[in-house]
N, C-alpha and C positions, 0 to 999 in steps of 0.2 A: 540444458546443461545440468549435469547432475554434481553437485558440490559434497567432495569429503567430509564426515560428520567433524573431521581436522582442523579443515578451515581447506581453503584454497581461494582460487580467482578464477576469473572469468570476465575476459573484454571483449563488448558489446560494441563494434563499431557502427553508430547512425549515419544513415545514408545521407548524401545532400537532400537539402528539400525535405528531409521527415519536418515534422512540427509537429506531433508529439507522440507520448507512448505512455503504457504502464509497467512497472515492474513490479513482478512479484514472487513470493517465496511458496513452493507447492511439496505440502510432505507429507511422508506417508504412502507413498506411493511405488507401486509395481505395474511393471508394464511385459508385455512378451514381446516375441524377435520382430513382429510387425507395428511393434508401437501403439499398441494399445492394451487399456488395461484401466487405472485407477488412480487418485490421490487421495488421500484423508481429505485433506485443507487442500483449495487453489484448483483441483480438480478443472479440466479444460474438456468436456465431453468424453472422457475415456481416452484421447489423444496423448499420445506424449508429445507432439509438436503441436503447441496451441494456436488455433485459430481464428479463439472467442475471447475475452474474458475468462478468469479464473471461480467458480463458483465460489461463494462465500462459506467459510471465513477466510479470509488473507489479508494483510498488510500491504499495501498499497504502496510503490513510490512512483510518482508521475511527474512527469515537463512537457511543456510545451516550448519550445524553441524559436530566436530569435521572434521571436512578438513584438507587442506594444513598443516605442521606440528600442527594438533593437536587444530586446529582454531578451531572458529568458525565466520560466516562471515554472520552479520545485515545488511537493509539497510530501507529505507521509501522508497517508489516507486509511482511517480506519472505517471509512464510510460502506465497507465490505465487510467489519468485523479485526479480527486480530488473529493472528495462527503464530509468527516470531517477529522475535526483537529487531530494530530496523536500524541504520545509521544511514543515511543519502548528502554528500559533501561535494560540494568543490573543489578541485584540485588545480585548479589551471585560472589564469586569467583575474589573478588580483584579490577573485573573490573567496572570502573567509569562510561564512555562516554556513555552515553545516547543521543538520537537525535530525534528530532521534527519537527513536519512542523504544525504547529498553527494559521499563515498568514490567513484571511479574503480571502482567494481566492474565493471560489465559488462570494463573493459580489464583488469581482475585475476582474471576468474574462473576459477576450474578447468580445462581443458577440459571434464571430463567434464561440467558443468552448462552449456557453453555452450551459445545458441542462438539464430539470428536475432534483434539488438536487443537482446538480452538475456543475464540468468544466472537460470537457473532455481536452482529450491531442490531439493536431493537428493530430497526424497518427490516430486516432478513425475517425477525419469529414475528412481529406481530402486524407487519406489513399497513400499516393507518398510516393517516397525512400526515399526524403529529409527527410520526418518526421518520418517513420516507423523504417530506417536504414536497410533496408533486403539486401542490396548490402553488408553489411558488415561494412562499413565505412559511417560515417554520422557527420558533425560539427552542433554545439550547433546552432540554429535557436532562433527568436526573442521571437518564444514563449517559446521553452525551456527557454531562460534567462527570460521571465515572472516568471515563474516557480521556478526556480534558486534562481533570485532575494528576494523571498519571502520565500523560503525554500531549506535554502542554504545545508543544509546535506542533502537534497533528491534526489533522481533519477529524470532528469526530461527530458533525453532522453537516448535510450536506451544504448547508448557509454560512462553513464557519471559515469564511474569507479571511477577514483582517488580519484573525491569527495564526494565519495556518499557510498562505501563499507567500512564498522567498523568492526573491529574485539574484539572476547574476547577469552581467553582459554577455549577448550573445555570443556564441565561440568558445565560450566555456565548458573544460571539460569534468565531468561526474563520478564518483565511486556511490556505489550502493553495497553497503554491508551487511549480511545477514547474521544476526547474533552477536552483534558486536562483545 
């Protein structure tokens, strides 16, 4: 779905039974009459109808659906890097807690993690354990607390549970903002 540089919407209705997804934001991008073609950021193998994951960098919003008693569990993930501003809310179903990541990042990034549209996350450019965490266990690094710093409800390395996973009752329904 291709959103006005205006603003506009787009509803995504989940099927019974999904339990989870990712959403994200892909820009920069042209495609010809057979759907394929390019993104800057989010890139899906040249596809405009995505398949895979979105290559890095992108802005992350994910759920998993009715879970653990009955949850549901939101989060931002910059665990891909950052490409736009996020908002991901609840609208239905009692629950309040909405959470953003809106920070100027891409204008504030590292150089070292910059890149067309975007800021990557350290395990994209330098690919080690430290940053990836594939041993399993991994502490917060200076770029994660870049990250952190600036958008504090978001994932900003892949360990960062406690602060970063929201929940609502299951049956709850979602907005995801781009650019808020």
């Amino acid at each position: 779905m291709q959103l006005n540089p205006q603003g506009g919407t787009w509803n995504l209705d989940v099927g019974a039974g999904t339990k989870g997804a990712r959403i994200w934001p892909r820009t920069g991008c042209n495609f010809d009459g057979a759907g394929r073609g390019r993104c800057q950021t989010g890139d899906c193998g040249g596809l405009l109808q995505c398949q895979a994951y979105g290559a890095p960098p992108n802005t992350l919003a994910e759920y998993a659906l009715n879970q653990f008693n009955n949850l549901d569990f939101f989060d931002i993930s910059l665990v891909d890097g950052f490409n736009v501003p996020m908002e991901f809310s609840p609208i239905s179903n009692g629950c309040t807690r909405g959470i953003r990541c809106t920070a100027d990042i891409n204008g504030q990034c590292p150089n070292e993690l910059r890149a067309p549209g975007g800021c990557n996350n350290p395990c994209t450019v330098f690919k080690t354990d430290q940053y990836c965490c594939n041993s399993g266990s991994c502490m917060p690094t200076s770029y994660s607390r870049f990250f952190k710093d600036r958008c504090p409800d978001a994932y900003s390395y892949p360990k960062d549970d406690q602060t970063s996973t929201f929940t609502c009752n299951g049956g709850t329904n979602y907005k995801v903002t781009f650019c808020p």
